[in-house]
Each structure stands twice: as C-alpha cells, then as structure tokens.
C-alpha positions as CSV (number, residue, x, y, z in Angstrom):
1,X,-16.1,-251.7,-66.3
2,X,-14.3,-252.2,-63.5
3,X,-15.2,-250.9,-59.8
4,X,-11.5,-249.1,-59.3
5,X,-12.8,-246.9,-62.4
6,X,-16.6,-246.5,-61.1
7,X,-15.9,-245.1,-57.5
8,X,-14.9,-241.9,-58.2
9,X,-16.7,-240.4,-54.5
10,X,-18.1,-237.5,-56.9
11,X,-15.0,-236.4,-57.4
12,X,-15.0,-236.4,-61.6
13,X,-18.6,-235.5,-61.4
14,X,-17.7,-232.3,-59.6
15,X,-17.1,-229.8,-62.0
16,X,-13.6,-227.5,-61.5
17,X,-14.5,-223.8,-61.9
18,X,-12.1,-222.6,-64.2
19,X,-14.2,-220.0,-65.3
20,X,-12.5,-218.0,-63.1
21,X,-9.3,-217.4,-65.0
22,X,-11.6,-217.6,-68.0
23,X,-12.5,-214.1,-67.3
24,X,-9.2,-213.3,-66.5
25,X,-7.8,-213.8,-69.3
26,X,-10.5,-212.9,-71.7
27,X,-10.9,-209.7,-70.2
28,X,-14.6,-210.2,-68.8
29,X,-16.2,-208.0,-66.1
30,X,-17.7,-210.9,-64.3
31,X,-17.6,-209.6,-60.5
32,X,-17.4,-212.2,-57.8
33,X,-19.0,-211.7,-54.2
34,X,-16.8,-211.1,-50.9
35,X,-16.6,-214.6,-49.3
36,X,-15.0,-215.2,-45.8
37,X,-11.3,-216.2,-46.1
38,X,-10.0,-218.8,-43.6
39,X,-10.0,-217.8,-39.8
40,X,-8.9,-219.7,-36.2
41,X,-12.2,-220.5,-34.2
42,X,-11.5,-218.9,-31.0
43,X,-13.1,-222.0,-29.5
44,X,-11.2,-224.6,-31.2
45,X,-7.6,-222.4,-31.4
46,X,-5.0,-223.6,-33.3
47,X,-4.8,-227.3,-34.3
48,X,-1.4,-228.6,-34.6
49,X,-0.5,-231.8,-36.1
50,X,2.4,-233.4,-34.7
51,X,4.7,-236.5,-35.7
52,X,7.3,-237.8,-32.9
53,X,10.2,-240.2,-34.3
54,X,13.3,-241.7,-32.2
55,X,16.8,-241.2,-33.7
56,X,16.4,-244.2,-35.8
57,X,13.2,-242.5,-37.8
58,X,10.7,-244.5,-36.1
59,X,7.6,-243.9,-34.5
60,X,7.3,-242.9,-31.0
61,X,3.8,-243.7,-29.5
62,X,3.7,-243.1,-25.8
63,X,4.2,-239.2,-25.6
64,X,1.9,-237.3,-23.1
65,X,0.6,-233.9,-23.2
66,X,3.7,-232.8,-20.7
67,X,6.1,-233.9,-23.3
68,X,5.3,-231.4,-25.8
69,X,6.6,-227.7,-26.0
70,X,4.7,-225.2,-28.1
71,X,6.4,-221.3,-28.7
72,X,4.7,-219.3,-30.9
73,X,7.1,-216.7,-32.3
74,X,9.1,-217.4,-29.4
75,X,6.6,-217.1,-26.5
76,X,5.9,-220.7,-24.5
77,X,2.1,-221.5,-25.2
78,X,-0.3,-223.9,-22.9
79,X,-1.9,-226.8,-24.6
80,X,-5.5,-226.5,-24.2
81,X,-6.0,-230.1,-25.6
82,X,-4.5,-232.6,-26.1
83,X,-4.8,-236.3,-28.4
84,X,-3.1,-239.2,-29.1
85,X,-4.9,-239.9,-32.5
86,X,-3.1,-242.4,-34.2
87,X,-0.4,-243.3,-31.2
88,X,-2.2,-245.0,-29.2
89,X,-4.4,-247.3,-31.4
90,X,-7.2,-248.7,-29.3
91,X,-10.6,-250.3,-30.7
92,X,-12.1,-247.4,-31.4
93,X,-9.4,-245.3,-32.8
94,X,-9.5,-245.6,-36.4
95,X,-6.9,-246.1,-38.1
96,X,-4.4,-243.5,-40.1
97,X,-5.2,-243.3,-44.1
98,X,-2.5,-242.3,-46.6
99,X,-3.8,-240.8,-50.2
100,X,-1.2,-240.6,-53.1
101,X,-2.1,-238.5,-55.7
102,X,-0.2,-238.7,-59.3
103,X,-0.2,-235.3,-60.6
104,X,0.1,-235.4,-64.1
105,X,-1.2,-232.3,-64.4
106,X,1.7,-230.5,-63.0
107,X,4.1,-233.3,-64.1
108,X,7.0,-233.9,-66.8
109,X,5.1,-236.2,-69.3
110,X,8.4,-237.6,-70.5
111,X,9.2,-238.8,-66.5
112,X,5.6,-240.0,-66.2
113,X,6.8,-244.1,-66.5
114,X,9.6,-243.1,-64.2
115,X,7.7,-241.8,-61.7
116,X,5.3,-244.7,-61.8
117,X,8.4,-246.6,-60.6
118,X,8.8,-245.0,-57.4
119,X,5.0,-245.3,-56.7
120,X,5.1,-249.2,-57.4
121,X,8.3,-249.7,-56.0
122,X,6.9,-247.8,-52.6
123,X,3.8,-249.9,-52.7
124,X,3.9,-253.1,-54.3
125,X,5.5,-254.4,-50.9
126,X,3.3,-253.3,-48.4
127,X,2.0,-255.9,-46.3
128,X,-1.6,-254.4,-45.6
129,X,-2.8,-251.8,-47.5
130,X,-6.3,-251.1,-46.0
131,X,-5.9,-247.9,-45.6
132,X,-4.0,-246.8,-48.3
133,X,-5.7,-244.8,-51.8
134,X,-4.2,-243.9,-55.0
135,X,-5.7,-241.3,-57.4
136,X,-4.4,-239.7,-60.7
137,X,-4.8,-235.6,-60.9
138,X,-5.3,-235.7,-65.0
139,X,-4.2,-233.1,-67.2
140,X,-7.7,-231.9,-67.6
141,X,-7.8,-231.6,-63.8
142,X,-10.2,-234.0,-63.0
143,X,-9.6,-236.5,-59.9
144,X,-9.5,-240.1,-61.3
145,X,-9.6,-242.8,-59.1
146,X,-6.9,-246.2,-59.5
147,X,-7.9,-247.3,-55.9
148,X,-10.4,-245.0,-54.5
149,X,-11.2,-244.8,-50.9
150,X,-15.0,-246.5,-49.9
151,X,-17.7,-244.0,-50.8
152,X,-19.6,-242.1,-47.6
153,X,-21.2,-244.4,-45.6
154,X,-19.5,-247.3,-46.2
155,X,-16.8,-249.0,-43.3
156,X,-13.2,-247.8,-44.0
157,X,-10.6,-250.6,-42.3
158,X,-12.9,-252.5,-41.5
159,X,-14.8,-256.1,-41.9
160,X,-12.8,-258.9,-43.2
161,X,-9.4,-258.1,-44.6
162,X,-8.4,-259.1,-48.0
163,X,-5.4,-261.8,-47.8
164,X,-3.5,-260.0,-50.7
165,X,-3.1,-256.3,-50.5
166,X,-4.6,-254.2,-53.5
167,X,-0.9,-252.9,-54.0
168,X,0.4,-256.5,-55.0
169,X,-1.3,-255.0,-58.2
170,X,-0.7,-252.1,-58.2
171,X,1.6,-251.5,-61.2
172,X,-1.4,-253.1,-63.6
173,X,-4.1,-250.6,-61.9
174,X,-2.2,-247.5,-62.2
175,X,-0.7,-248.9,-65.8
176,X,-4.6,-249.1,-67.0
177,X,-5.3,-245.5,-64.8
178,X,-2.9,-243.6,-67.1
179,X,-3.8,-245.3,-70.6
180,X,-7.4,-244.2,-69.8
181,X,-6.8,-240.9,-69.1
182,X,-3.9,-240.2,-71.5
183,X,-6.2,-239.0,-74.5
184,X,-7.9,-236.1,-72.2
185,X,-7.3,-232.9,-73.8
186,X,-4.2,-231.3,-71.7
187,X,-3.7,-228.5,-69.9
188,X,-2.8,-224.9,-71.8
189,X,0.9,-224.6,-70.5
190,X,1.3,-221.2,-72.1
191,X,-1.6,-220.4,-69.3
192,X,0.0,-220.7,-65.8
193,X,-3.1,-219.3,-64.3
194,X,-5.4,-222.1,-66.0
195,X,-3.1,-224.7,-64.3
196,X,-2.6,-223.5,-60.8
197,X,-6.7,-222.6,-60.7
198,X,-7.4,-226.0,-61.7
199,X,-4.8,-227.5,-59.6
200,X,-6.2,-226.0,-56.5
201,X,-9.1,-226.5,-56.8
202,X,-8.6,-230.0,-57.5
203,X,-6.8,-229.9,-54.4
204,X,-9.6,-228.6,-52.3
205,X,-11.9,-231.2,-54.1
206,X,-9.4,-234.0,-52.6
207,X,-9.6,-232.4,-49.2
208,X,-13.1,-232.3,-48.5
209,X,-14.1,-235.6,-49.7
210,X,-11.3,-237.4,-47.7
211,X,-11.8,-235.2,-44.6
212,X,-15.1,-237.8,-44.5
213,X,-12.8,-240.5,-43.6
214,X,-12.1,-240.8,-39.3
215,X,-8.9,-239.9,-38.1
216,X,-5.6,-239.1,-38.9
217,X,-4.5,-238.6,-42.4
218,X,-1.8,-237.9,-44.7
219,X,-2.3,-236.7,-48.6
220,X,1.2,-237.2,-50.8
221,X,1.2,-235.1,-53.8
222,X,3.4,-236.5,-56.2
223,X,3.8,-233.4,-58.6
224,X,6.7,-230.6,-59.9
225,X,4.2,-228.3,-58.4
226,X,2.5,-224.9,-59.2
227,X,3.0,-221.4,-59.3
228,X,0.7,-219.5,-56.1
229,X,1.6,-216.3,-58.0
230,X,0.9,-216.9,-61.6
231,X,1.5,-213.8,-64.0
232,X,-1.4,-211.8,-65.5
233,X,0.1,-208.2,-67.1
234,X,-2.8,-207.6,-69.0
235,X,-5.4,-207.4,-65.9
236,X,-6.7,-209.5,-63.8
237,X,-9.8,-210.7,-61.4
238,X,-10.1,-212.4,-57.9
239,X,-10.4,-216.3,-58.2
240,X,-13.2,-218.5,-57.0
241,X,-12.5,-221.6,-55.1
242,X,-15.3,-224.0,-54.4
243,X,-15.7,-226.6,-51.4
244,X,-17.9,-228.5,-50.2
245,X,-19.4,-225.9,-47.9
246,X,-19.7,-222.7,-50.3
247,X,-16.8,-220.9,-52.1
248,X,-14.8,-218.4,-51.2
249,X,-11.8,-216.2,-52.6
250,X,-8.5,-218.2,-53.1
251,X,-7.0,-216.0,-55.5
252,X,-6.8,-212.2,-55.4
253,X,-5.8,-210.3,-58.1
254,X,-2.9,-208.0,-57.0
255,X,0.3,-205.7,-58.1
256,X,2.6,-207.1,-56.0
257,X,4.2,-209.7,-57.7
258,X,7.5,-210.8,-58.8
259,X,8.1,-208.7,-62.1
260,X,5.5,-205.9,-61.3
261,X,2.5,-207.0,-63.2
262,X,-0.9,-207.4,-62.7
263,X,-0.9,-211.5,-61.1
264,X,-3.2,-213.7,-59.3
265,X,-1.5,-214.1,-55.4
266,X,-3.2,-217.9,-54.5
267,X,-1.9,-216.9,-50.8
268,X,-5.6,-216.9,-49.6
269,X,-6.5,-220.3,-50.8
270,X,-3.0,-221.6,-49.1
271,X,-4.5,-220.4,-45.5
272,X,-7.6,-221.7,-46.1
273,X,-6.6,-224.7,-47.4
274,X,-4.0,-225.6,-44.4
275,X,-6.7,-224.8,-42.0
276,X,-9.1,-226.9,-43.8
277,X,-6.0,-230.0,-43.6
278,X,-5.3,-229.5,-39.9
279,X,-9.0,-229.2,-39.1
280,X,-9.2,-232.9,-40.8
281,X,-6.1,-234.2,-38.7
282,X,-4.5,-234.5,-42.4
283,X,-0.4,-233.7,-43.3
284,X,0.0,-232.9,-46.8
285,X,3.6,-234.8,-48.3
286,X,5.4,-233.1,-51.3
287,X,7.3,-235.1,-53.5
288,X,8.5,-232.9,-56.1
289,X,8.7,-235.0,-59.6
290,X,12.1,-233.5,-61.3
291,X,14.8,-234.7,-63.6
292,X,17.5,-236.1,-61.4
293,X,20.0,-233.2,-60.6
294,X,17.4,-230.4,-61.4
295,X,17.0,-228.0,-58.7
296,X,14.2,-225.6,-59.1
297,X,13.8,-222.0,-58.3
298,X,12.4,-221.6,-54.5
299,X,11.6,-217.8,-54.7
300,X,8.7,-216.7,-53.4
301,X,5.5,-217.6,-55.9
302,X,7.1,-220.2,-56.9
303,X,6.2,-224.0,-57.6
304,X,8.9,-225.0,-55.1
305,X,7.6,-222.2,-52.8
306,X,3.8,-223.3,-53.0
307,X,4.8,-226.6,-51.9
308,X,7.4,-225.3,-48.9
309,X,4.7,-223.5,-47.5
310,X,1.9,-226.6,-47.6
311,X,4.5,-228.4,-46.0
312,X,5.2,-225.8,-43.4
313,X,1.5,-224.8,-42.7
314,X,0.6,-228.5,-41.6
315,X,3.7,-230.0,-40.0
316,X,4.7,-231.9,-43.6
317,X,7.4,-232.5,-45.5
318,X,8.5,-232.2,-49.3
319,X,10.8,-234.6,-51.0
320,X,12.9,-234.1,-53.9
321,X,13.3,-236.1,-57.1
322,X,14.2,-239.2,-56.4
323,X,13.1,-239.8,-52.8
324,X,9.5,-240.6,-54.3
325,X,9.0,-243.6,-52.8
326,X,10.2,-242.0,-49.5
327,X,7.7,-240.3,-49.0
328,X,4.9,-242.0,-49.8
329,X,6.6,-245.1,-47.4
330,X,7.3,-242.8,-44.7
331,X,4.3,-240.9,-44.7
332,X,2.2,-244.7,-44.2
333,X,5.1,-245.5,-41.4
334,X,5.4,-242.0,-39.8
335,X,1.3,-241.7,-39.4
336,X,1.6,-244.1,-36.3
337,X,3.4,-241.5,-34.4
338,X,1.0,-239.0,-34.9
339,X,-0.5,-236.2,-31.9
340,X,-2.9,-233.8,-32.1
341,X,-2.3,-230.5,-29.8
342,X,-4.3,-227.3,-29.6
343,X,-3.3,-224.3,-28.2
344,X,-5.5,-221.1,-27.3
345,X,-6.5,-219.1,-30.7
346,X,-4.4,-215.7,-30.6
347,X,-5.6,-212.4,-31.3
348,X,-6.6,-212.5,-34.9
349,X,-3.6,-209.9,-36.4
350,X,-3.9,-210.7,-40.1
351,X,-0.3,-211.9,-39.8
352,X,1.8,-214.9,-40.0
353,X,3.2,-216.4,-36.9
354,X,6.2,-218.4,-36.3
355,X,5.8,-221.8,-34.4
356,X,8.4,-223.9,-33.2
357,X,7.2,-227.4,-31.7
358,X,9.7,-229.1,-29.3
359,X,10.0,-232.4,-26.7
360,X,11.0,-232.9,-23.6
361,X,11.9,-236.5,-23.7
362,X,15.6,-237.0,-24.7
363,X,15.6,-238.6,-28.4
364,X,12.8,-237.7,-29.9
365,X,12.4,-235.4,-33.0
366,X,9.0,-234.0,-33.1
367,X,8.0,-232.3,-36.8
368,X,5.1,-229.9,-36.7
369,X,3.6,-226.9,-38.4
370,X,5.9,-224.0,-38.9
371,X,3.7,-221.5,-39.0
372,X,0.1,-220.3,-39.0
373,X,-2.0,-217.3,-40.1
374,X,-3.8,-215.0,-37.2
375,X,-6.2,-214.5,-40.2
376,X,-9.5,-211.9,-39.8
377,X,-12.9,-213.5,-40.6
C-alpha cells in the first residue's frame, strides 16, 4: 500500500458522530449536555485575517500596521496587534499551506471527472508544491487522504526539496483516490440532516488537525455545499459537534426556519467554526461545484448561504462553477499577501457585527472578514 493512502493524520480513524441526527430522526430522547458555544477571548480580541493585492491581483507584501483601517459597524477601531505572517517571509516564518478538499459528499456524482479537471488543471503546473495538500471528503464522510500533509511532529517545508513536485502527478493520485473510495456506501440524500451533520463535522475534523501545521493557511472546499438549516417537521434535537478539545452544540433544534417546521439551525457550529479558522490564521475558499449556467438559491439556510457566510466570517471567498481552478491557484498565490490584525474584543452582545477592512495606501484592495459574532460564553 502506498504512503499517500496510509497517512491519514487520524483523520479516517476518527469516528463522525452522526448519532446525533440518528436520534433526530428516529425520534429518540437521548439528551445532550450544555457545552460552551464559541466566544472572543477578551485577551486575544478579535483576529482578523487579511489579504492585500495591487490592481493587477497580486500580492502586496510591505504593508504596516498604519496602513490598515478597521470599522466595526461603522465605528474606527485601534489595532492592538499587529503581524505580517506570511508577507514578510524571513527564516523563521513558516511558510503558507493550502488544503484542497474534494467533496464528493456534497457533490454532483455525474460532474465528479469534470471537476477533477479543474483540480489537475490548477495543480499539475505548479512549480513547488511543498506546501500544498489534497484530500477527498467521501460520501460516507470520512477524510481520505491523496496527498496528506506530514503527520504531528514531523518538519512541514522543510529538509531537502523534491526536484519534481507531487502535483506533476497529481491526476494519477487523485484518479486512484476516487476509485478507492467509490464503492463506500453513500450518503442518504433523502436525509439533509445526515449530510450537513456529517459534513460539518468532517469539516471541524479538517480544521483541528491542520491547525497543527505553523502559520498561515488556507482550506479550499471544492463542494455544491450544504444546507445550515436542514428540515426536520417531525421533531427534532440539538446536534453534537466534536473537536479535538471536547464537543459542543453546533446544531440547535429550532422553529424558526424557512417553511415553519421543526429544523436543525447549524448557525452555532458556523461561529464556532470561523473562530476556530481565524484563531489558526486559516481562510476557508468556496468553490461551488455546479453545472455550468446553474445558479443556486442563496436564501438564507441555504447551501449557497452556508458557504457565503464561511467566506464572510474569515475574510474568504467563494467561487462559482467553473472558476475551480481559480480558486484553488489563487488561494496558493494570494496567501503571500497575507496580515494578521487584532483589534480589542467588544462587549459580548450575542450579536453579529459588521466589519469593513480598508487601506491607506493608494492601490491596494485589502479582503477581510465581513463580519463577526459578539458571542456569550
């Protein structure tokens, strides 16, 4: 067996908890303990991670702390701290990582080859691909490695570089990848809840294990996405989502939904999660796998709407159809011109504040979170 198939960093050994939306949907009485939803450390304030480009979409690398204006719904903020991260690569800076992960969970099966063409076609020429991992999401929601990144412990980016890049094959590996894990028994599609319970906490699995890895990071999540509201009219009970630190309540079962039944509102686990990302110095990248022309529904609760607000909570983007291989080739490009700013923790309101990121210095766009949550402990 090969070692692209062995180094799965625990991540297939970890079980996903669906047992969850078991319950749900069988009806059970299983009751779940309160757990501490996400919260801003009033010593650490809010974390915001920024990219600078010029007007030609490149990296800008020589920003200062007095180039950057923070408002936070409207009001001018002071930095408190301030860091370069990737910008200013030095010896001991490590260098940016980029994870791709194939989501064929949450994905078309019938536009599964053609969206392996916009993965090879995005890395096959990369010149050096240290740094960069590729995993599969399977449709039994397990985290399958096609180039995994080095297990804790190990030295990431560092040593002797290979003199061909691991993407010059890339279009074997992840051909091999999918043929492995085609046969797994797939996901119940009549059961939205089974798919966005798995999918997040699959997500929270790929989180914690590559918040190991030293500085700034991107994840791209090649998927059509999943519902953060899924549908439950027959009764429903709060979620479990487990990290590597405990578990706590990502979904809570609620009214308030968009026909009037009983569903499970995933809004908890999206705080917690985008936290958890800028915390790590990670972006999460959406590129949403559709059939050319398609234009999905963006309604709140929504697939399209779950990956609007990841994108929004930590300063990334989300890319449609066939800009694929966009993003993942700008996400690896746009990582150079990365900053890390923090400003003072506000008054924790339970609400959602707007933030608008701007810079002084004439020509540069500078793309960061949208918004955060003032969230109680």
């Amino acid at each position: 067996m090969l070692d692209w198939q062995r180094m799965n960093i625990k991540l297939l050994s970890k079980p996903i908890l669906v047992l969850a939306l078991a319950a749900c949907t069988l009806g059970a009485q299983a009751q779940f303990p309160d757990a501490p939803s996400a919260k801003i450390s009033p010593t650490k304030g809010v974390i915001l991670n920024i990219t600078a480009l010029d007007g030609h979409g490149d990296p800008v690398t020589d920003l200062a702390r007095d180039d950057f204006q923070i408002f936070d719904d409207g009001k001018r903020q002071t930095i408190a701290s301030f860091q370069a991260g990737a910008a200013k690569p030095v010896a001991e800076t490590p260098p940016p990582s980029t994870l791709i992960l194939f989501d064929l969970l949450n994905s078309n099966a019938i536009n599964r080859d053609y969206t392996s063409t916009f993965i090879v076609h995005a890395l096959e020429p990369l010149e050096t691909a240290d740094n960069v991992y590729l995993y599969l999401l399977t449709n039994r929601g397990e985290v399958f490695p096609v180039h995994p990144f080095p297990l804790t412990g190990t030295t990431v980016g560092g040593g002797t570089r290979a003199t061909t890049p691991w993407t010059r094959q890339v279009h074997p590996l992840l051909d091999q990848a999918i043929q492995k894990v085609y046969g797994f028994r797939p996901a119940d599609d009549r059961d939205p809840g089974y798919r966005s319970a798995t999918t997040f906490q699959a997500l929270s699995m790929v989180q914690d294990a590559f918040a190991a890895i030293p500085g700034s990071k991107t994840i791209v999540w090649i998927t059509s996405g999943v519902s953060n509201w899924p549908d439950y009219p027959h009764g429903c009970k709060d979620t479990m989502i487990t990290e590597g630190s405990g578990s706590y309540v990502g979904g809570k079962c609620t009214s308030n939904c968009r026909r009037l039944m009983k569903c499970i509102d995933y809004e908890p686990f999206l705080q917690h999660f985008t936290g958890e990302l800028n915390q790590s110095n990670t972006l999460l990248y959406a590129a949403e796998d559709l059939p050319v022309g398609a234009m999905p529904p963006t309604d709140h609760g929504t697939a399209a709407d779950t990956l609007r607000q990841l994108a929004d909570l930590t300063g990334g983007r989300v890319f449609l159809g066939t800009n694929m291989d966009k993003a993942i080739t700008e996400a690896i490009k746009n990582a150079r011109g990365r900053y890390q700013v923090t400003i003072a923790a506000p008054a924790l309101d339970s609400k959602h504040h707007k933030l608008r990121v701007a810079c002084a210095r004439k020509g540069v766009k500078v793309d960061g979170p949208r918004g955060y949550w003032a969230t109680q402990p």
